[in-house]
N, C-alpha and C positions, 0 to 999 in steps of 0.2 A: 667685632665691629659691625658686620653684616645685620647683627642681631640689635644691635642700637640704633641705626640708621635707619631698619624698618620700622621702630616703633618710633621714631621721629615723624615719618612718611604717614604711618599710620595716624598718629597725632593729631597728626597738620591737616591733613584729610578728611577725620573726621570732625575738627573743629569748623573746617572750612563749611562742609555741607550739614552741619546743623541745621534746624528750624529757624528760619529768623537771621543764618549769617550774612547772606550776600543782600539782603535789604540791609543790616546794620551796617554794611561796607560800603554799599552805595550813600546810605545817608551820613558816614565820615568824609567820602568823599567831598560831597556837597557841602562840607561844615565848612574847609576854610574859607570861600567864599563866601557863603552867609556872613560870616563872622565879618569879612572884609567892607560888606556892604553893608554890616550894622555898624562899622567902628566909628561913623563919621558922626553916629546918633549919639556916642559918648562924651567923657569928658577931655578925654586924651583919644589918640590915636595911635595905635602900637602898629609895628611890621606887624606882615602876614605873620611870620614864623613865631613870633611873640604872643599872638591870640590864640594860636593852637598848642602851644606848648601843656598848659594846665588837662589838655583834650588828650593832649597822647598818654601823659599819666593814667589817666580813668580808661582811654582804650586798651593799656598795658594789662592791667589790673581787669577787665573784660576777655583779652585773651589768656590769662593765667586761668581765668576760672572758668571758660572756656574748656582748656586745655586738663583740670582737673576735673572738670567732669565727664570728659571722655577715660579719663584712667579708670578714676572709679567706676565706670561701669563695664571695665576690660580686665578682669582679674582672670576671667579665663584664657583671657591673651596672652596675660604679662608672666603668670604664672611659672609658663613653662621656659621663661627664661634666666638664667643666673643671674645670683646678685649684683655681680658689678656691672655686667651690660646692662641690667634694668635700669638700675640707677641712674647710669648715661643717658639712657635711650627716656627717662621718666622727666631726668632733668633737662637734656633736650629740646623735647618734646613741651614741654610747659613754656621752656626760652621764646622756643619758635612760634608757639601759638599767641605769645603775646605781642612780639614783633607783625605778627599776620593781621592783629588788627590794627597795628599803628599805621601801617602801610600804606591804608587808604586816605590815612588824615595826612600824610608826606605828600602822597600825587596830589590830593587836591590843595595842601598851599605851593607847591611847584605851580600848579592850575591855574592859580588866583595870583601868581607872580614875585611868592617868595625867592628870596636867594638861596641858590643852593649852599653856597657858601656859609648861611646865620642857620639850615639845619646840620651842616656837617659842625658847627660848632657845640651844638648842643649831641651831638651822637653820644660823645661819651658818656654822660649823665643817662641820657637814655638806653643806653645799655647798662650799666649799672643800675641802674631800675629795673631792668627786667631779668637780670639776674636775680637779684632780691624778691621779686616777685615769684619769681619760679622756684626759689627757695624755702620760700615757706609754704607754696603749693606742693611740693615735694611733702614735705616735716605733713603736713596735712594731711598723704595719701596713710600715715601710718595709725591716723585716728580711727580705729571699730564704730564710723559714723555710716549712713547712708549717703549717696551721692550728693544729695542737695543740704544736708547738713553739714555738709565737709566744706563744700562750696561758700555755705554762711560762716562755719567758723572760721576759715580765709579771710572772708572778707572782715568778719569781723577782728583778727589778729594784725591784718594789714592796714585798718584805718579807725577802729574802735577803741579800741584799748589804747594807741599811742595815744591816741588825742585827749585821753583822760589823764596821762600820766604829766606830771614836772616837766616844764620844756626842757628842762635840762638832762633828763634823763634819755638814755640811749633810743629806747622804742620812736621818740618823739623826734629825734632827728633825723631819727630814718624817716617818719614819717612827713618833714620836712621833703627832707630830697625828693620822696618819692609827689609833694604836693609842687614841690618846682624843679624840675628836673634842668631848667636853662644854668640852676647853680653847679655846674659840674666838680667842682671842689669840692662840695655837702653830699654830691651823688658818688662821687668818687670815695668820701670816707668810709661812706656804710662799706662800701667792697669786703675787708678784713671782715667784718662780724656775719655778711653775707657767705664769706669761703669758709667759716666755721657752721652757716647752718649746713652746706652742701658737704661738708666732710662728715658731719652726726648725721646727714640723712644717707648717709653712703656708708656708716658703719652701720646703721638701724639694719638698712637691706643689705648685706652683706651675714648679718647674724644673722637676720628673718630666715636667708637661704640657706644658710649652713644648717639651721636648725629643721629645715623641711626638710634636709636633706637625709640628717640623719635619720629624720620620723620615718621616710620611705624605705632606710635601706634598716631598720627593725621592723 
C-alpha cells in the first residue's frame, strides 16, 4: 500500500507543478464566473453549475493527460515497483490528476454562487468519468509510444474515434457520458465496460512484472 500511495503523491505532485498548471488553474477558476456574466448575452440562461458542467469534462480529460504524461516519463520510478501496486498506484494517480483539475472549476462556481447542492448531483457522473478517463490513460501507459504520442493517442481514443463511430455503438456513448456528464445514468452505464478496461490493464501489468521478473532472476 505504501508503495501506491506514493506514486499517487508523486502523481499529483508532479502534475501539479508542471509548466503552465497553476495558471491553467487559476484561469478554471476564473471560468465559472466568466461564464456567469456571459450567460445574460445568450439565449437562455443556465445555473451556474449547468455552464460548467461541459468544462469539467475537458478539465477531466486535461488531468488524465496530465497525469499520463508524468508516467511516461517515470519508467525509472515506476520500475522498481510490482505489478499490482503499480497498477494501483498508475490508476490512482491518473484518477486523481483528473479530479485536480476539476477542482478549480468546482471553487470557482461555489465562487459565482452555484449550489452546492446541483454539483453534488452531478458528482456521480463525474467520477464515473474520471474513472474512464483514467482508464484508458492506464491501457495507453502500455503503448511502445513516446510521451507525447501516448498523450495524442489518449486523446485521440477518448474523443476521436467515438465520434466517428454509429451513435449506437458503445465507444459513442461513452463518449456521450463523458460530453455530458450532468446525465448520471449514461455516466453511470459506461462504469461495467470501464471495470473491464481496469481489470485488462491490471492483467497487462501483472504479466509485464512477472515477466521482468523472471528475465532478472535468469
Amino acid at each position: 500500500m505504501a508503495a501506491t500511495t506514493s506514486i499517487w503523491r508523486w502523481v499529483v505532485l508532479r502534475a501539479a507543478f508542471l509548466p503552465g498548471s497553476w495558471a491553467l488553474g487559476l484561469g478554471l477558476v476564473a471560468l465559472a464566473p466568466l461564464l456567469q456574466g456571459l450567460a445574460p448575452l445568450t439565449s437562455h440562461a443556465d445555473p451556474t453549475a449547468g455552464l460548467v458542467l461541459p468544462w469539467l469534462s475537458l478539465a477531466g480529460w486535461a488531468g488524465a493527460a496530465l497525469g499520463l504524461a508524468v508516467l511516461s516519463g517515470g519508467s525509472a520510478f515506476l520500475q522498481r515497483v510490482p505489478g499490482h501496486p503499480r497498477c494501483a498506484g498508475e490508476l490512482g494517480g491518473l484518477y486523481l490528476a483528473a479530479l485536480l483539475m476539476q477542482l478549480p472549476i468546482m471553487v470557482g462556481a461555489l465562487l459565482a454562487g452555484a449550489q452546492s447542492i446541483d454539483l453534488l448531483a452531478v458528482l456521480p457522473g463525474i467520477l464515473a468519468l474520471d474513472l474512464h478517463l483514467a482508464a484508458v490513460a492506464l491501457l495507453s501507459l502500455f503503448v511502445p509510444l513516446p510521451g507525447a504520442l501516448r498523450v495524442l493517442l489518449f486523446t485521440s481514443v477518448i474523443w476521436f474515434v467515438p465520434a466517428l463511430l454509429p451513435q449506437a455503438a458503445a465507444p459513442s456513448r461513452m463518449l456521450a457520458s463523458i460530453a455530458n456528464p450532468a446525465d448520471s445514468r449514461c455516466a453511470l452505464a459506461t462504469l461495467a465496460p470501464t471495470l473491464a478496461l481496469c481489470l485488462a490493464a491490471h492483467l497487462l501489468r501483472t504479466r509485464a512484472g512477472a515477466s521482468a521478473v523472471c528475465a532478472h532472476d535468469q
